[in-house]
C-alpha positions in Angstrom: 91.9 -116.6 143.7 91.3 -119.6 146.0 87.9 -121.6 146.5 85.3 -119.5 148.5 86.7 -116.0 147.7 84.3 -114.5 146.1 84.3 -110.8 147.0 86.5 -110.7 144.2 83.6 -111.0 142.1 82.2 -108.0 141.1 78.3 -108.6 140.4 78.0 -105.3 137.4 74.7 -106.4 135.8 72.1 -109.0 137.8 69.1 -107.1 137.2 66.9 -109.3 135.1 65.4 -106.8 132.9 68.9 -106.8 131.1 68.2 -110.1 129.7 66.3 -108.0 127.1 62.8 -110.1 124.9 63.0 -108.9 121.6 59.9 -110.2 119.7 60.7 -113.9 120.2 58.0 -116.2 120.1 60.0 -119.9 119.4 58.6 -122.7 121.9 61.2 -125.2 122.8 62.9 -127.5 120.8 62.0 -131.0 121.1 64.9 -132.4 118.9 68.3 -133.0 121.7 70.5 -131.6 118.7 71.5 -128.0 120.2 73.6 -125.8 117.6 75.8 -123.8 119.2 78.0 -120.6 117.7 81.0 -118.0 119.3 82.3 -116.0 117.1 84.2 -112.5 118.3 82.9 -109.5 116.6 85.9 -107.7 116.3 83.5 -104.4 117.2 81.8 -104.9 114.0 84.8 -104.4 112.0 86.2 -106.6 109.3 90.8 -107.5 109.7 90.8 -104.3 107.1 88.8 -102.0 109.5 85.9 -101.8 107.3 82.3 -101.8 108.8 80.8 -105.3 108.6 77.6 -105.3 110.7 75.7 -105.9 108.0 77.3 -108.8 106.6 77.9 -110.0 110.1 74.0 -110.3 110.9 73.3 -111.5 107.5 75.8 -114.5 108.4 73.9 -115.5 111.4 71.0 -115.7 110.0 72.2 -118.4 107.5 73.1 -120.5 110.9 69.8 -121.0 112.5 71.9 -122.2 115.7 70.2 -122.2 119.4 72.5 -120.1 120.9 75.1 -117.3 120.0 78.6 -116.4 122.3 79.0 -112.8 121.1 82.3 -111.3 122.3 83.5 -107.2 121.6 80.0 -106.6 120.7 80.1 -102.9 120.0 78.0 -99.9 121.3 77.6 -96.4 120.2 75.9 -93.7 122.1 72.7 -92.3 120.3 72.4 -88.5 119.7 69.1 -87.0 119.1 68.4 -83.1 118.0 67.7 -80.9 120.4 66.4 -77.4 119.7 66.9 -74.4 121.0 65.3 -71.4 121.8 66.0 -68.4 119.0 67.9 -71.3 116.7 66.7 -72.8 113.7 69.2 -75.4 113.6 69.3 -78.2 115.8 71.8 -79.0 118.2 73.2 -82.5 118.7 73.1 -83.9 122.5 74.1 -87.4 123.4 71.8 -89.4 125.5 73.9 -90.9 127.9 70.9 -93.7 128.6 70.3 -94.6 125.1 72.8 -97.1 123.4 72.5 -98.6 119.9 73.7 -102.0 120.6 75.6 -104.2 117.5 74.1 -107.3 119.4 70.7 -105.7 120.1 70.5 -104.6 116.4 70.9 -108.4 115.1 68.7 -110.2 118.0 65.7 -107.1 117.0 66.6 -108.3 113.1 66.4 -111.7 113.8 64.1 -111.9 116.6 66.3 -113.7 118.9 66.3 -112.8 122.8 69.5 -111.4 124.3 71.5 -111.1 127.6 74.4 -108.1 127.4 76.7 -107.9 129.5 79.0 -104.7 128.9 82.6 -104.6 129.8 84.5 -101.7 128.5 83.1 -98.2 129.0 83.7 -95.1 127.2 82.0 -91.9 127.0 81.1 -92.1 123.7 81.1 -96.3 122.7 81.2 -99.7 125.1 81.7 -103.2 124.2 81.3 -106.2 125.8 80.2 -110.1 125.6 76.4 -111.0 124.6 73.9 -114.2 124.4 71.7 -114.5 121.5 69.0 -116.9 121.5 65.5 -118.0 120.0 65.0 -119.6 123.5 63.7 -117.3 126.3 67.2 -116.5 128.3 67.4 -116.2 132.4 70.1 -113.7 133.0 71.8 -115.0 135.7 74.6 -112.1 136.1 77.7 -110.4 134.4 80.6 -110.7 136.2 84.0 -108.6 136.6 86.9 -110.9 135.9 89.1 -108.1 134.7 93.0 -109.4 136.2 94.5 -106.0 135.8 93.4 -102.5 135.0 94.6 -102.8 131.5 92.4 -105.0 130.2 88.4 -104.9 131.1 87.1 -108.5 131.3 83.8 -110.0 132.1 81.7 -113.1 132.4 78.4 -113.4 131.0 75.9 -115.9 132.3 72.4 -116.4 131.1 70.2 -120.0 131.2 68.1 -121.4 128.5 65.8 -124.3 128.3 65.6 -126.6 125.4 64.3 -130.5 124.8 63.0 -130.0 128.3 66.1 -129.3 129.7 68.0 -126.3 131.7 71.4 -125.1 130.0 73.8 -122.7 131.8 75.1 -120.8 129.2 78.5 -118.6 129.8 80.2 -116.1 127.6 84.0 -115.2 128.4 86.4 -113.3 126.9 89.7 -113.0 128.3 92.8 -111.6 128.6 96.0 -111.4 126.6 98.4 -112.4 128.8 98.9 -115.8 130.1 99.4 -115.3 133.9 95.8 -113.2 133.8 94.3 -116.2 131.3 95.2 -118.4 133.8 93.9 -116.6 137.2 90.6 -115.9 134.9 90.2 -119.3 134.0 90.4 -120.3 137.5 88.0 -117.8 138.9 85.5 -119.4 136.0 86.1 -122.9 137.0 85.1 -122.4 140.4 82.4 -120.3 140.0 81.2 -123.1 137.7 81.7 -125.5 140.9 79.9 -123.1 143.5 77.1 -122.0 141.2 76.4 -124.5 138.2 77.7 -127.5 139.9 75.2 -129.9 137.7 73.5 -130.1 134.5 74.3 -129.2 131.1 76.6 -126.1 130.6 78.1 -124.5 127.7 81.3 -122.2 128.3 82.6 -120.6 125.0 84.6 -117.3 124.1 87.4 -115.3 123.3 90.1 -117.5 125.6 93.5 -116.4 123.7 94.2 -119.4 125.0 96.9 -121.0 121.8 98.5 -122.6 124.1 95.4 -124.9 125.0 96.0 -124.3 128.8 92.3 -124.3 129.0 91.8 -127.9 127.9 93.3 -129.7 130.6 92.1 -127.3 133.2 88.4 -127.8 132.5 88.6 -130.9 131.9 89.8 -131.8 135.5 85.8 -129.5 136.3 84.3 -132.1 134.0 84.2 -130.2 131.3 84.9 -131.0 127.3 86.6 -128.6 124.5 84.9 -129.8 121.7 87.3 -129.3 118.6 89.6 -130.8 121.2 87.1 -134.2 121.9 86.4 -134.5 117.9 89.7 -134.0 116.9 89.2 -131.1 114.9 92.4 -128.2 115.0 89.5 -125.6 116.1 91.5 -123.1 114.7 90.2 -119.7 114.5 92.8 -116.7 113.6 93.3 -115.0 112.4 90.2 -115.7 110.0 91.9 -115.2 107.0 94.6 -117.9 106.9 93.7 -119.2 110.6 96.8 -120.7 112.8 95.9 -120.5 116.4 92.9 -121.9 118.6 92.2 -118.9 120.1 88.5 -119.6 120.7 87.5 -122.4 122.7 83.9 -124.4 123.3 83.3 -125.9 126.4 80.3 -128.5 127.2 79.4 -130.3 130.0 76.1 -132.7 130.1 76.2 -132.2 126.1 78.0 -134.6 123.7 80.1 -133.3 120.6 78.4 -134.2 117.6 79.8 -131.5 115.0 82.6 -128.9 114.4 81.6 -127.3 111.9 84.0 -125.3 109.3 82.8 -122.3 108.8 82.0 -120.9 105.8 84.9 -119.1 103.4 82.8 -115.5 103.4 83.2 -115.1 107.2 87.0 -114.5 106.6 86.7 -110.9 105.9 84.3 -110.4 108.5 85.6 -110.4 111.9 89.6 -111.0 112.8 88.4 -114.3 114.5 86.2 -117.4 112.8 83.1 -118.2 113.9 83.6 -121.1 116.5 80.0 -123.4 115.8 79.5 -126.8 116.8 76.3 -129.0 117.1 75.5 -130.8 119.8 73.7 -133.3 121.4 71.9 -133.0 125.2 72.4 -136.2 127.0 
């Protein structure tokens, strides 16, 4: 994709009622410290394919962080009974409107607000990337980055405010194979150029990225990896003995402070780590 081509972009989910308020009453923070978490969900399934929703949203809980990067988030279509006429027993219809949301379930729990931006879709379960936050979140848009057919990408942006200050916030998770990491990564820099062009900004996902391609591209945007600027391995799989950097944490307008290891239970929840860092608005 070169600079300025941005039909490519496919605009799925601009509509700002999307970025759903779930109960969340927080003011703004007045510290600059801003703890930040991504952490792919694995669609709520633990390395041994056992359901770990549970567990998951009990985890976040314990982190208290300003904003969550929440890739494969997983969605199952909601049935309801439906009688009918002569027949005691019920009949089960799906309601092709009404989702029950692994992301939505934790930011109702937890009374966080949340941005979803959907990018696989099945008849009968979706998953996609999703923003968590105690601060009130502008969804900005979700965006098709998908470099083949094979594998359904997106980009999720939403903006927070916090210590007085406006944060782009994006949420990517992309693809397998290096030639599409690369295009992807490129479409996402210069979107960042045309659209977000100053003030602080927070990319972080799913890259795949072991072979830290990523690092030297942003950086040339002016943007930081922060394992990478903290000297930290930022490894994150898989979770139980990790080896590879999969998951990268990109700042710009925000100083490092903190990578912080995560803790030994979250090894058996997802196939990736949690990636969480503190840091510090400048």
């Amino acid at each position: 994709m070169k600079p300025g081509e941005w039909s490519q972009w496919q605009i799925v989910d601009s509509n700002p009622s999307l970025a759903y308020k779930v109960r969340a009453t927080l003011a703004n923070s007045a510290t600059p410290d801003f703890t930040a978490v991504s952490w792919n969900l694995h669609k709520g399934h633990s390395p041994l394919g056992l359901r770990a929703w549970n567990a998951m949203q009990r985890w976040v809980q314990t982190t208290n962080a300003d904003v969550y990067f929440l890739q494969e988030a997983m969605a199952r279509c909601m049935r309801q009974p439906v009688l009918t006429a002569g027949c005691r027993n019920p009949l089960i219809a799906p309601l092709d409107d009404v989702w029950h949301c692994q992301a939505t379930e934790i930011a109702t729990a937890l009374e966080l607000h949340i941005a979803l931006g959907p990018n696989v879709f099945k008849s009968s379960w979706r998953h996609g990337n999703a923003i968590l936050s105690p601060h009130p979140l502008d969804l900005s848009g979700r965006w098709d980055i998908s470099a083949h057919r094979f594998e359904k990408r997106g980009l999720l942006v939403a903006r927070a405010t916090f210590a007085g200050h406006s944060v782009t916030l994006l949420c990517a998770h992309l693809a397998l194979t290096r030639a599409a990491r690369l295009r992807q990564m490129n479409w996402i820099a210069h979107w960042i150029a045309k659209e977000a062009p100053e003030g602080p900004l927070v990319l972080a996902g799913d890259f795949n990225d072991w072979r830290n391609d990523s690092v030297p591209l942003f950086t040339d945007f002016g943007m930081n990896e922060v394992a990478t600027m903290l000297g930290e391995s930022g490894r994150t799989f898989p979770a139980f003995s990790p080896a590879l950097a999969l998951d990268k944490m990109f700042v710009r307008g925000l100083k490092p402070v903190e990578w912080i290891v995560p803790t030994q239970d979250t090894a058996w929840l997802s196939d990736h780590l949690p990636y969480m860092a503190r840091l510090r608005v400048e």
